[in-house]
C-alpha positions as a Python dict, from the first residue, in 0.01 Angstrom:
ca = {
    (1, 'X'): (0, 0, 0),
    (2, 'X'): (144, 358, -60),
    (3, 'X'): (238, 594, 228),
    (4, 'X'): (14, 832, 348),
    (5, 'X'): (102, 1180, 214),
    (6, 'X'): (-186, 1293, 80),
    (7, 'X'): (-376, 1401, 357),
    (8, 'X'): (-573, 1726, 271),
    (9, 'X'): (-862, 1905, 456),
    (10, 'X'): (-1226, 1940, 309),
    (11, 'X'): (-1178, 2277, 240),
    (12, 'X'): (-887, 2244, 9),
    (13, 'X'): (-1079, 1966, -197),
    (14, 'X'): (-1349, 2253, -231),
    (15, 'X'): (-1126, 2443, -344),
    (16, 'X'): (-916, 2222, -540),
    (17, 'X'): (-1087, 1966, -725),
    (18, 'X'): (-936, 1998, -1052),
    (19, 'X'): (-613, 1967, -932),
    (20, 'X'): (-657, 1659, -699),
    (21, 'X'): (-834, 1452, -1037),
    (22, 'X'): (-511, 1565, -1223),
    (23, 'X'): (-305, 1419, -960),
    (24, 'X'): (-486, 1106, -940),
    (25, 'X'): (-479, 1047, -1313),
    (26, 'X'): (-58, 1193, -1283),
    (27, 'X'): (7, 942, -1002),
    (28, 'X'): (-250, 704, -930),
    (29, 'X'): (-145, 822, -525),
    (30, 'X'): (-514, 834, -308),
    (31, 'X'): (-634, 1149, -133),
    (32, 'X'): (-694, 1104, 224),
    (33, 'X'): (-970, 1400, 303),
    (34, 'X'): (-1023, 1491, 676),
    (35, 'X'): (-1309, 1702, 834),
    (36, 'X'): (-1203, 1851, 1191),
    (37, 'X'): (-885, 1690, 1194),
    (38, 'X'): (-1067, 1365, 1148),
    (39, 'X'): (-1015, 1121, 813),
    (40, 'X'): (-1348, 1132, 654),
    (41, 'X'): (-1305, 981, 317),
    (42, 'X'): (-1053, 851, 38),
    (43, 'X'): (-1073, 969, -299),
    (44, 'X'): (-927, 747, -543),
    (45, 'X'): (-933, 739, -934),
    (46, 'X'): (-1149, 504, -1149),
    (47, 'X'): (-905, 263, -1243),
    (48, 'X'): (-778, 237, -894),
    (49, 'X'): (-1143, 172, -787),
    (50, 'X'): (-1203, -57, -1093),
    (51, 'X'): (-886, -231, -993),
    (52, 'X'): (-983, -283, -661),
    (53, 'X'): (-1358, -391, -735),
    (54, 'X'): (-1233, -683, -984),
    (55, 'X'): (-955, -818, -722),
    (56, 'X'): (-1250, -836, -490),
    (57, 'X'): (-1452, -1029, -698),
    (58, 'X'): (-1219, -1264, -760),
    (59, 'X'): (-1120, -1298, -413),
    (60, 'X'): (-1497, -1346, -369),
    (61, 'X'): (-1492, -1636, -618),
    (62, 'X'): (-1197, -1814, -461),
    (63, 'X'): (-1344, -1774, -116),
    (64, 'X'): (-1678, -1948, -211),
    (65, 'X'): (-1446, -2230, -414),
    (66, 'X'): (-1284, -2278, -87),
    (67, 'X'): (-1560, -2321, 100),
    (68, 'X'): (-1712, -2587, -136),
    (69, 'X'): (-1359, -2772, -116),
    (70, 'X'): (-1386, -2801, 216),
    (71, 'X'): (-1759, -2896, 229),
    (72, 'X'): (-1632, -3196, 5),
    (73, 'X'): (-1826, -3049, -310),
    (74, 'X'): (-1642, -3036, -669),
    (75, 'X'): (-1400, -3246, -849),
    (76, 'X'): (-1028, -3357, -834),
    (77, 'X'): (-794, -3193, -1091),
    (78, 'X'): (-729, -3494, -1205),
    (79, 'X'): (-1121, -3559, -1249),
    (80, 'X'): (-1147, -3223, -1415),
    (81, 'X'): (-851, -3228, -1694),
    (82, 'X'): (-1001, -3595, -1805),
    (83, 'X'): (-1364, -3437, -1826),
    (84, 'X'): (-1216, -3209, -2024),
    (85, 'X'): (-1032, -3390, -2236),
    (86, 'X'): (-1378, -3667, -2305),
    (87, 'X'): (-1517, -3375, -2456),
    (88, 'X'): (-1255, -3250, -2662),
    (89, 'X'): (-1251, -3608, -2790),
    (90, 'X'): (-1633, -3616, -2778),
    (91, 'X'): (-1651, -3267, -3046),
    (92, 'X'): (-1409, -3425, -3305),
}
């Protein structure tokens, strides 16, 4: 994770916008926004959020594949490559 050094007030994002979406799309770095000294939200770009929704997913996806594993569900990979290759056989 990158270091914390863009910590700016609420009032400079009022008042500076513009320049924080340049910097995002410059340097990909998040903006850590505080109210009354407080942190109060993170403003990231698009791709960084886009980035960050599909690792989710597929950490989502692995999580639920684990689960089945363990609950005995699903296949060897063993099982699975020679299903695979029956109906590679099976189209020709």
């Amino acid at each position: 994770m990158s270091s914390v050094t863009n910590i700016r007030s609420i009032s400079y994002l009022k008042s500076h916008a513009a320049q924080i979406s340049e910097d995002l799309e410059m340097n990909g770095n998040p903006f850590f926004i505080t109210q009354n000294g407080d942190a109060s939200m993170v403003i990231e770009s698009v791709k960084q959020y886009q980035e960050k929704e599909s690792l989710i997913a597929a950490l989502k996806i692995m999580a639920l594949g684990e689960k089945d594993r363990l609950q005995g569900k699903g296949i060897s990979a063993a099982d699975a490559r020679a299903q695979l290759l029956a109906a590679r056989q099976s189209r020709k």
